[in-house]
C-alpha positions as CSV (number, residue, x, y, z in Angstrom):
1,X,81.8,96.0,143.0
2,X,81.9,96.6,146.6
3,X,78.4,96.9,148.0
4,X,75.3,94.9,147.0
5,X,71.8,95.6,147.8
6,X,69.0,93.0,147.2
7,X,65.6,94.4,146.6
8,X,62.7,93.2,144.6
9,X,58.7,92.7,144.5
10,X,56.6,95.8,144.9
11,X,58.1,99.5,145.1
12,X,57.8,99.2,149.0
13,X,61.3,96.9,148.8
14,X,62.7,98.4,145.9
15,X,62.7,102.3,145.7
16,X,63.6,101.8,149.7
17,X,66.8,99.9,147.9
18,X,67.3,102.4,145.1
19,X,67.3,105.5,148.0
20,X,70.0,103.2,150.0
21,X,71.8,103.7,146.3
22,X,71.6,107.2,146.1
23,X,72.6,107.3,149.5
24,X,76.1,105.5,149.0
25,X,76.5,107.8,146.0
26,X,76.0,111.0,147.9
27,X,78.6,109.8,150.5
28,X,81.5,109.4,147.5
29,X,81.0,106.3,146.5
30,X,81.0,105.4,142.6
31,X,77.7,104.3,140.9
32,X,79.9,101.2,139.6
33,X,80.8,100.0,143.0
34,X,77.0,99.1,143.7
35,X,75.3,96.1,142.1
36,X,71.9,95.7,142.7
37,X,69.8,92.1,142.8
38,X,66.5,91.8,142.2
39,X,63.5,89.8,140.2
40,X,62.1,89.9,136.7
41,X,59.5,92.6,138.1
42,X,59.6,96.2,139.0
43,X,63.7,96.2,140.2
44,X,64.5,94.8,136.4
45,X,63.1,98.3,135.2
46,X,64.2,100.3,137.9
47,X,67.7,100.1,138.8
48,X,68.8,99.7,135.1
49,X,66.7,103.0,134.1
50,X,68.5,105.0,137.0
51,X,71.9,104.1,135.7
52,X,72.9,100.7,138.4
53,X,74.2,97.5,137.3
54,X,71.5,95.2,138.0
55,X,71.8,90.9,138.6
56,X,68.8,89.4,137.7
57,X,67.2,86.0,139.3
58,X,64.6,83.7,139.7
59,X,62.4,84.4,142.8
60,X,59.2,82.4,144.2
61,X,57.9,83.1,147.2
62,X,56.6,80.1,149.9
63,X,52.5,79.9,149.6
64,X,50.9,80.0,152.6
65,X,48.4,77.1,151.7
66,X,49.2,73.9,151.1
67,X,50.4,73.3,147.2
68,X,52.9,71.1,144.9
69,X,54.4,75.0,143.9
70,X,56.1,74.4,147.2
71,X,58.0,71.8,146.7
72,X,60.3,73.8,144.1
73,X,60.8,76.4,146.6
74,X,64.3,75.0,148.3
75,X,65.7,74.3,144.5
76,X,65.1,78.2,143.6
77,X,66.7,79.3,146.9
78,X,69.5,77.1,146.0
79,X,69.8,78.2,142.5
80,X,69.5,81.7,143.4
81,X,72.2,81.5,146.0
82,X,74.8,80.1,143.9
83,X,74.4,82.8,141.6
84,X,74.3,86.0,144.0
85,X,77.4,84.2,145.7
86,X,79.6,84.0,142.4
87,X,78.6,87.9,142.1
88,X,80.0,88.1,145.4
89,X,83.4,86.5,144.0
90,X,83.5,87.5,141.0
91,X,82.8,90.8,141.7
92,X,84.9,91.0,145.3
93,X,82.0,92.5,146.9
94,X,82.4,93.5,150.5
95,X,79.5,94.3,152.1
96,X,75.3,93.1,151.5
97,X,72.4,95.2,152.3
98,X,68.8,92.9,152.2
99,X,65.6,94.9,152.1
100,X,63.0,92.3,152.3
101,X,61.0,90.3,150.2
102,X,61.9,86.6,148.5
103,X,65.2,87.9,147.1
104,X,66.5,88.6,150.8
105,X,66.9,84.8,151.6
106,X,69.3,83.7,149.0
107,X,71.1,86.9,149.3
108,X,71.8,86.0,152.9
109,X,72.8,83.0,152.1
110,X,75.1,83.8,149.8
111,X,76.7,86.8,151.8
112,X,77.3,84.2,154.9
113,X,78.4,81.5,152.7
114,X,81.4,84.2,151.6
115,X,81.9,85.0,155.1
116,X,81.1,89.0,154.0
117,X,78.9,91.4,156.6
118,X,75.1,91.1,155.7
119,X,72.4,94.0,156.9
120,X,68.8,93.9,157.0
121,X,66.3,96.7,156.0
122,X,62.6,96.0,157.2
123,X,60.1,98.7,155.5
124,X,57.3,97.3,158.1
125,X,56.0,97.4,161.6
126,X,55.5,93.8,161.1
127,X,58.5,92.2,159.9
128,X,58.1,90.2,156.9
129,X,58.7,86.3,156.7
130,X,61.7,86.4,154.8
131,X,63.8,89.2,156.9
132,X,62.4,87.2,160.6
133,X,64.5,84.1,158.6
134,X,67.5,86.4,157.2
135,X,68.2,88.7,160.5
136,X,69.4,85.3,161.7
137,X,72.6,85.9,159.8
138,X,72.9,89.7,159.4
139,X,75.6,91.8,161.4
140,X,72.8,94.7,161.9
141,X,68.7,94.7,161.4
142,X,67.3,98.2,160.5
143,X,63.8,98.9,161.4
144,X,61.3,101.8,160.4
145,X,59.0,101.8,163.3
146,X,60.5,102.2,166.9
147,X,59.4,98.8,167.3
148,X,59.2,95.9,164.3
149,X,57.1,92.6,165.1
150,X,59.2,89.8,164.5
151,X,62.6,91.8,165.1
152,X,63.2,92.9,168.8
153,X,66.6,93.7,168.2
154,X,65.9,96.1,165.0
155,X,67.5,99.4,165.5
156,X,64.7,102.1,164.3
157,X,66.3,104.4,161.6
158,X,63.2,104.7,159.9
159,X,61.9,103.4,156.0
160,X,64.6,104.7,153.1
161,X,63.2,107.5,151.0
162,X,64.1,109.0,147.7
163,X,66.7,111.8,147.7
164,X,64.1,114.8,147.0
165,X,62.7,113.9,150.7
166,X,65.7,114.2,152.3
167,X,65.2,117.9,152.6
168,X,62.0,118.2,151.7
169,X,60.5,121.8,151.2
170,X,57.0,122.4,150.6
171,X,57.0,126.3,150.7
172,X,59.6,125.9,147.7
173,X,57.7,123.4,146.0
174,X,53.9,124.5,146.1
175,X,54.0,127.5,143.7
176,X,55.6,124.9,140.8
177,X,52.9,121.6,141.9
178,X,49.8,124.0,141.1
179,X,51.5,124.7,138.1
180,X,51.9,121.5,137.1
181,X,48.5,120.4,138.4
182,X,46.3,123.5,137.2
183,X,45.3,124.2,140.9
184,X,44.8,128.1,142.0
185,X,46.0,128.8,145.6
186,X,43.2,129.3,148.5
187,X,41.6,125.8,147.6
188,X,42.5,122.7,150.3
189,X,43.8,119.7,148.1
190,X,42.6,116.4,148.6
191,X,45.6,113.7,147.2
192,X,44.7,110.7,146.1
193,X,47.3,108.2,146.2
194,X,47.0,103.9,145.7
195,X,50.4,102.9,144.7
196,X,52.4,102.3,141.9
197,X,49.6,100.5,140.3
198,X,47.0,102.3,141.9
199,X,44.6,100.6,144.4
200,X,40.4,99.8,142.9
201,X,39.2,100.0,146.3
202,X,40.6,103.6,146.6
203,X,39.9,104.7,143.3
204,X,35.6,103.5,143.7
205,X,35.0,105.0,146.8
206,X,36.9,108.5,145.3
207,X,34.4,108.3,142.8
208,X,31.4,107.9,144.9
209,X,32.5,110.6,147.4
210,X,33.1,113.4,144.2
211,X,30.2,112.4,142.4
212,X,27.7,113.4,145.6
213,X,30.1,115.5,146.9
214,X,28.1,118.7,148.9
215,X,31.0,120.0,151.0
216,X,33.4,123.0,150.6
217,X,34.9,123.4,147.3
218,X,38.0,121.2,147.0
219,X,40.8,120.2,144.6
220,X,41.1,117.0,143.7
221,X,44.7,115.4,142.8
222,X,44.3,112.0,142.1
223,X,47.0,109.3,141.5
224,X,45.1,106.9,139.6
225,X,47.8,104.1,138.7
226,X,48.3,103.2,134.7
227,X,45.6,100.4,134.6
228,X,43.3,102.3,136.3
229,X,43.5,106.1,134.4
230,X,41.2,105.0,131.6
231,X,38.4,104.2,133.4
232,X,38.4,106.9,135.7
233,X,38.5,109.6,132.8
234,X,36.5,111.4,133.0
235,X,34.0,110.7,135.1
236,X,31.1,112.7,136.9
237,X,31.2,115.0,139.5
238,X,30.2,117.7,141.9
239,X,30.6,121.2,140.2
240,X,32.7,122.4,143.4
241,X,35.1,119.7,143.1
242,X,38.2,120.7,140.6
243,X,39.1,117.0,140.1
244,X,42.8,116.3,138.5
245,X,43.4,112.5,137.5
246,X,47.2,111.6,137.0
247,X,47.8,108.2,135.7
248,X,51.8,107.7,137.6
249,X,53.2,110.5,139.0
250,X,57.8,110.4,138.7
251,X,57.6,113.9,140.8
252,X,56.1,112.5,144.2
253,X,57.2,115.3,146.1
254,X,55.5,117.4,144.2
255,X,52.1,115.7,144.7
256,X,53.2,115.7,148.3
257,X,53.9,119.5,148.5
258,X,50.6,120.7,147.3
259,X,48.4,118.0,149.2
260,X,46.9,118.7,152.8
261,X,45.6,115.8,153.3
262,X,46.4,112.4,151.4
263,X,44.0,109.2,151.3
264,X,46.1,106.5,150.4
265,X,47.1,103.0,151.4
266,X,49.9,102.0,154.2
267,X,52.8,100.8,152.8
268,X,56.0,102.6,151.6
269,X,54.0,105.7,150.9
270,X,53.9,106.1,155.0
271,X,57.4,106.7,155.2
272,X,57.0,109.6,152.3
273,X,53.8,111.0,154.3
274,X,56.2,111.6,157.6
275,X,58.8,113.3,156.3
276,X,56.9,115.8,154.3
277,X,54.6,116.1,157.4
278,X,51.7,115.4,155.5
279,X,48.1,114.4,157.0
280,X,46.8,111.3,156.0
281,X,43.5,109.6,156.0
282,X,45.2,105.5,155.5
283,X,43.4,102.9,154.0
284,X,45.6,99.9,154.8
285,X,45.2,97.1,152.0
286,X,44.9,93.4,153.9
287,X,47.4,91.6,151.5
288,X,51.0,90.7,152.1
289,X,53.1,89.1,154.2
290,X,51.4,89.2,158.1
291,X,49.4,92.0,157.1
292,X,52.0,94.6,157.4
293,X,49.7,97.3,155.9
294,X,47.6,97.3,159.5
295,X,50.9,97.5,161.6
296,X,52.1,100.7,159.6
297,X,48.7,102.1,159.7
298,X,48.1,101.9,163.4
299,X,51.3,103.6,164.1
300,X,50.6,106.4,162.2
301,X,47.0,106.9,163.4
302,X,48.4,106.5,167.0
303,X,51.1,109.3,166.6
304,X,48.5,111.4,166.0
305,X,49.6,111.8,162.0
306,X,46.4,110.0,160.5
307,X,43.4,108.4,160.4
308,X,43.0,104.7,159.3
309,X,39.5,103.7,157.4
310,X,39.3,99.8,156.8
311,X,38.4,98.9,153.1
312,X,35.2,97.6,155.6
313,X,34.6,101.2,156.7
314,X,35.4,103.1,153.0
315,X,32.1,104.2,152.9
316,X,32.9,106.5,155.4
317,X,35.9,108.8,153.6
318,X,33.6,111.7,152.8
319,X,32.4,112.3,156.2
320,X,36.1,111.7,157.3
321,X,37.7,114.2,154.8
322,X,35.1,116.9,155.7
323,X,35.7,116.8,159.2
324,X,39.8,116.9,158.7
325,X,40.4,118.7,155.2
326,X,38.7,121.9,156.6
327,X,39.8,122.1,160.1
328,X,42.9,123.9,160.4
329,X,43.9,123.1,163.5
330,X,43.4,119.4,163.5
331,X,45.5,119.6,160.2
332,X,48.1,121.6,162.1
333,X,48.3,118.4,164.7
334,X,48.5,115.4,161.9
335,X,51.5,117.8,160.7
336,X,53.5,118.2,163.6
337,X,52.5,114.9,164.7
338,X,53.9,113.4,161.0
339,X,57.2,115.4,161.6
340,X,57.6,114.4,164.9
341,X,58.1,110.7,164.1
342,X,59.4,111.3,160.9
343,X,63.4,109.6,160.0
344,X,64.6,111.5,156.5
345,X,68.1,110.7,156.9
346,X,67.2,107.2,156.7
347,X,69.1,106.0,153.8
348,X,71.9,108.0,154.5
349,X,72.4,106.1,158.1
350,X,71.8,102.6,156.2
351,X,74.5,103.7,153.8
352,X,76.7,104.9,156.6
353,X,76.5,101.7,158.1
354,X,77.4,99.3,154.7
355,X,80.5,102.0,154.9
356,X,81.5,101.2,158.3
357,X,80.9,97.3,157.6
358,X,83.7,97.5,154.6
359,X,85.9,99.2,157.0
């Protein structure tokens, strides 16, 4: 092995991590040379499905009240770091790439301990506990926003997307994405979109807005999450609404390409939204470390790509999607205003740089 890249937690760390991957691998370098580290979550599934070796450890991340689960927290780093450092050995491993979250500490550790270059990815406008502790060590600090709370010396690059994004194409793409959702051409699509997992908050007010709907006639693609599709099918709703409920969706560019305006929440999926110039009406979720969510959000909405609705202010999204989903023009703005701040060759330039570090 020659590069390692620690991801783990929620999608927003670890398909950032996997397109880093992919990114190595389109620049010549074999799938073998890469080892991914992660948890026992989301990056245990993920990087073994696509093909990566994968190293596996404990993770706990630090409470923010006060609590005995604490106390175990240095022990777990330690443990952690002993094992991503024998990889290192073991392995002769050159070069580490950390994209945030728990997993990012003792991976830095490690890396610094076997005196190797170490790199930091932050996915946020505001930097995340672990990376403000980790950039400490790294040789070079990525950022996705022009500017990253918490990391004044990030360079901005932009977030790591998925390989389909790099060249994104909607003209190409929209004649296959109404196949595949049922959707005649002429009708604006609304896209629903929550997460991996979906997002309740999302989904309820979704179902209030279609239920009363008394608008135009719309389309309706709706990325419900797996624990969520049950419940929401089918449900009632307004006899102009054509309303298509998809429980995960592997093909996110094609739920991108047929969207023209997406309500969804402000994590990873802002990165996705820019580089496919899609409007977006954000709905940032208040969870996780310093409320990264808002941060992302705000940057978005002042760039002139989206709005941003608090969960406080839900209540509001059908008046909000009448007065953007039919107005051409001010979908023509949130469009050029996405692809204006937009960074697709983001994982290639992180990739670039892990190169360069070997060398």
């Amino acid at each position: 092995m020659t590069f390692i890249i620690a991801a783990a937690g929620t999608g927003g760390h670890v398909f950032p991590g996997l397109s880093v991957g992919e990114a190595l691998i389109d620049l010549g370098v074999p799938r073998d040379e890469i080892l991914f580290v992660g948890g026992d979550r989301l990056a245990a599934k993920v990087y073994p499905e696509e093909g990566f070796s994968f190293l596996q450890v404990e993770l706990r991340g630090l409470q923010r009240s006060l609590t005995p689960k604490n106390l175990i927290l240095p022990n777990v780093v330690r443990k952690a770091k002993n094992r991503i450092h024998r990889a290192i050995v073991e392995e002769a491993v050159l070069v580490v790439l950390g994209m945030g979250g728990y997993v990012t500490i003792p991976t830095g550790m490690a890396a610094r301990k076997a005196k190797i270059p170490f790199l930091v990815s932050e996915q946020n406008a505001e930097a995340g506990l672990a990376n403000r502790i980790a950039t400490r060590w790294a040789l070079r600090t990525f950022g996705s926003f022009p500017q990253t709370s918490g990391l004044p010396d990030a360079e901005w690059v932009g977030n790591p997307v998925r390989e389909p994004f790099w060249s994104f194409d909607r003209d190409a793409l929209t004649t296959g994405a109404q196949r595949r959702y049922g959707i005649e051409s002429g009708v604006p699509v609304l896209g629903i979109f929550g997460g991996s997992l979906g997002a309740s908050a999302i989904n309820e007010a979704v179902s209030t807005m279609l239920a009363d709907w008394d608008g135009p006639p719309l389309a309706v693609v709706h990325l419900t999450g797996a624990r969520n599709f049950e419940a929401h099918q089918p449900l009632p709703h307004a006899p102009s609404v054509q309303w298509v409920r998809v429980a995960f969706e592997e093909s996110m560019e094609t739920f991108y390409a047929i969207s023209d305006l997406v309500v969804s929440r402000a994590g990873g999926a802002v990165a996705e939204l820019t580089v496919t110039g899609t409007p977006s009406i954000l709905v940032p979720g208040v969870f996780g470390s310093a409320g990264h969510q808002i941060g992302n959000a705000r940057y978005l909405t002042e760039s002139g790509a989206a709005v941003t609705l608090s969960e406080s202010e839900i209540g509001l999204l059908s008046d909000v999607v009448k007065s953007t989903l039919f107005n051409d023009d001010s979908l023509q703005v949130m469009r050029d205003a996405a692809l204006g701040i937009a960074k697709p060759d983001a994982a290639a330039t992180i990739a670039t740089a892990m190169i360069e570090a070997v060398r």
